[in-house]
C-alpha positions in Angstrom: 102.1 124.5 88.8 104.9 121.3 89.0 103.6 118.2 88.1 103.3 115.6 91.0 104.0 112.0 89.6 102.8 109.2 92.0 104.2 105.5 92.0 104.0 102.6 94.1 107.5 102.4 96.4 108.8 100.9 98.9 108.5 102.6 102.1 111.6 102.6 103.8 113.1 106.0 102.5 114.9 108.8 103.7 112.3 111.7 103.0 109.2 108.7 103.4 111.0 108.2 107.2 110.3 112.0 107.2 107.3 112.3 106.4 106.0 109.5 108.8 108.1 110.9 111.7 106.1 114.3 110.4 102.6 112.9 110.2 103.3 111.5 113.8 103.8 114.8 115.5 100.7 116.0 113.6 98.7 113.4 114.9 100.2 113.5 118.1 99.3 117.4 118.7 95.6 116.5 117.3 94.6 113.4 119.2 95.7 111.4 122.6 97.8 108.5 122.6 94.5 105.7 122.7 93.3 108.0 119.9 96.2 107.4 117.4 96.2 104.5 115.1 99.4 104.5 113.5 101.2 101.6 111.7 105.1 101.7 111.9 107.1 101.3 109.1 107.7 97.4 109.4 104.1 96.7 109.6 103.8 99.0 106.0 106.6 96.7 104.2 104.1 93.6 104.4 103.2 91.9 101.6 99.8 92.8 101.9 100.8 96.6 102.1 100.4 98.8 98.9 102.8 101.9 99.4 102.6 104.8 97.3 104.6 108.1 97.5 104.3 111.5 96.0 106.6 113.2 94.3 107.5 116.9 93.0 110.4 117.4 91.2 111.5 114.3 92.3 110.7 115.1 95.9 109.0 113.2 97.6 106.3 115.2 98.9 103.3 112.6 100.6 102.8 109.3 101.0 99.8 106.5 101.9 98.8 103.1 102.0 96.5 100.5 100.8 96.4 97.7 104.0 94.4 94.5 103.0 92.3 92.8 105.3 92.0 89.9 104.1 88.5 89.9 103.6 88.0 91.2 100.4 88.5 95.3 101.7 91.5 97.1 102.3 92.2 100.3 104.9 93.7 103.3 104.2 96.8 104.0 106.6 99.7 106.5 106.6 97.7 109.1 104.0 99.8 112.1 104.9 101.6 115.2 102.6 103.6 117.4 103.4 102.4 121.0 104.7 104.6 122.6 101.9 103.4 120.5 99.4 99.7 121.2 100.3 97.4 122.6 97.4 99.1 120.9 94.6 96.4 117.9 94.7 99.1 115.2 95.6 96.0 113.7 98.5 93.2 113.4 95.5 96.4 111.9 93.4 97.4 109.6 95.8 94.0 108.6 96.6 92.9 107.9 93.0 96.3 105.7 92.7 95.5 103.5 96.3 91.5 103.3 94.5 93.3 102.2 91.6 95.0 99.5 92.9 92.1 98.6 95.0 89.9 97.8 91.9 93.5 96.1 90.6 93.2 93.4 93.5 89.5 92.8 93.1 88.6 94.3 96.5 85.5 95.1 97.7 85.6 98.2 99.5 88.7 100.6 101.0 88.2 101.7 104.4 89.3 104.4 107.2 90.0 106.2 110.4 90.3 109.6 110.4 90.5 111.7 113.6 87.5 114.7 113.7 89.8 117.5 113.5 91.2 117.5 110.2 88.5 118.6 107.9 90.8 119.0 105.2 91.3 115.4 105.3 87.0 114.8 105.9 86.3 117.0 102.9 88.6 114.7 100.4 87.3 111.8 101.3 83.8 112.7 101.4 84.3 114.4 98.2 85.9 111.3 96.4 82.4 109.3 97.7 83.9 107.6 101.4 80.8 107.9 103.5 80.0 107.1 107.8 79.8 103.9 108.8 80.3 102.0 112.1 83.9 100.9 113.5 85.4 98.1 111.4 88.2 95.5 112.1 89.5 95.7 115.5 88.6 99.4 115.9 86.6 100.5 118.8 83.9 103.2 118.8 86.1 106.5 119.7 84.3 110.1 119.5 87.4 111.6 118.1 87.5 109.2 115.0 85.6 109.2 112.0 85.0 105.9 109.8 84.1 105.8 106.3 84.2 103.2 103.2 83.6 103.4 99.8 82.3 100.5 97.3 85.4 99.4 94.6 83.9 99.8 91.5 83.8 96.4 89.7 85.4 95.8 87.0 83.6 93.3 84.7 86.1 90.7 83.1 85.4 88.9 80.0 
């Protein structure tokens, strides 16, 4: 199986352009407009943005990022890999790098909203320990979305 590497990039790249504009017309078949909570690509080159890509061969093959609030938690936004790159564990790797980085920063928890129909997405993060809770920030109750969290291990520092 090729190795998939992950590292923290910038975001405005070529195949990263891609794979947003792809992760758009998935979400966009899924879920109606009011339903959709993407970020562009300006809003992920903040400085408060963690970006991390995927890569096979160096190819970059998914992508996320680590948002922080600004209260101590951070949202996952962007999480997407490409369909032809599915089953070589490049989600769980992205999403132990974005945890990484979360305990990095000292943050508290790492949040999300995930639309209902894409259990493939539901099963890794309730696999990795994300569990229900109520809307967060500014999102509103929706039935089509599904919010989760999960507690940032703590890193004692001597």
């Amino acid at each position: 199986m090729p190795t998939v590497t992950i590292a923290e990039e910038p975001p405005r790249q070529l195949a990263v352009l891609r794979l947003l504009e792809m992760s758009d017309a998935y979400a966009s078949s899924l879920y109606p407009a009011e339903s959709n909570h993407l970020v562009d690509l300006s809003q992920l080159e903040l400085s408060t943005v963690s970006f991390f890509v995927a890569r096979r061969d160096d190819h970059i093959v998914g992508c996320c990022a680590l948002v922080e609030a600004g209260d101590g938690t951070a949202e996952i936004k962007r999480m997407f890999v490409d369909p032809e790159a599915r089953g070589l564990k490049a989600g769980r790797l992205l999403l132990s790098a974005l945890e990484g980085k979360a305990e990095k920063l000292g943050l508290t928890a790492i949040r999300l909203e995930t639309g209902i129909y894409q259990p493939e997405a539901i099963g890794l993060y309730k696999a990795s320990g994300y569990v229900e809770r109520a809307p967060f920030g500014s999102y509103q109750p929706d039935p089509l979305s599904l919010f989760t969290e999960k507690r940032v291990a703590q890193t004692v520092r001597s």
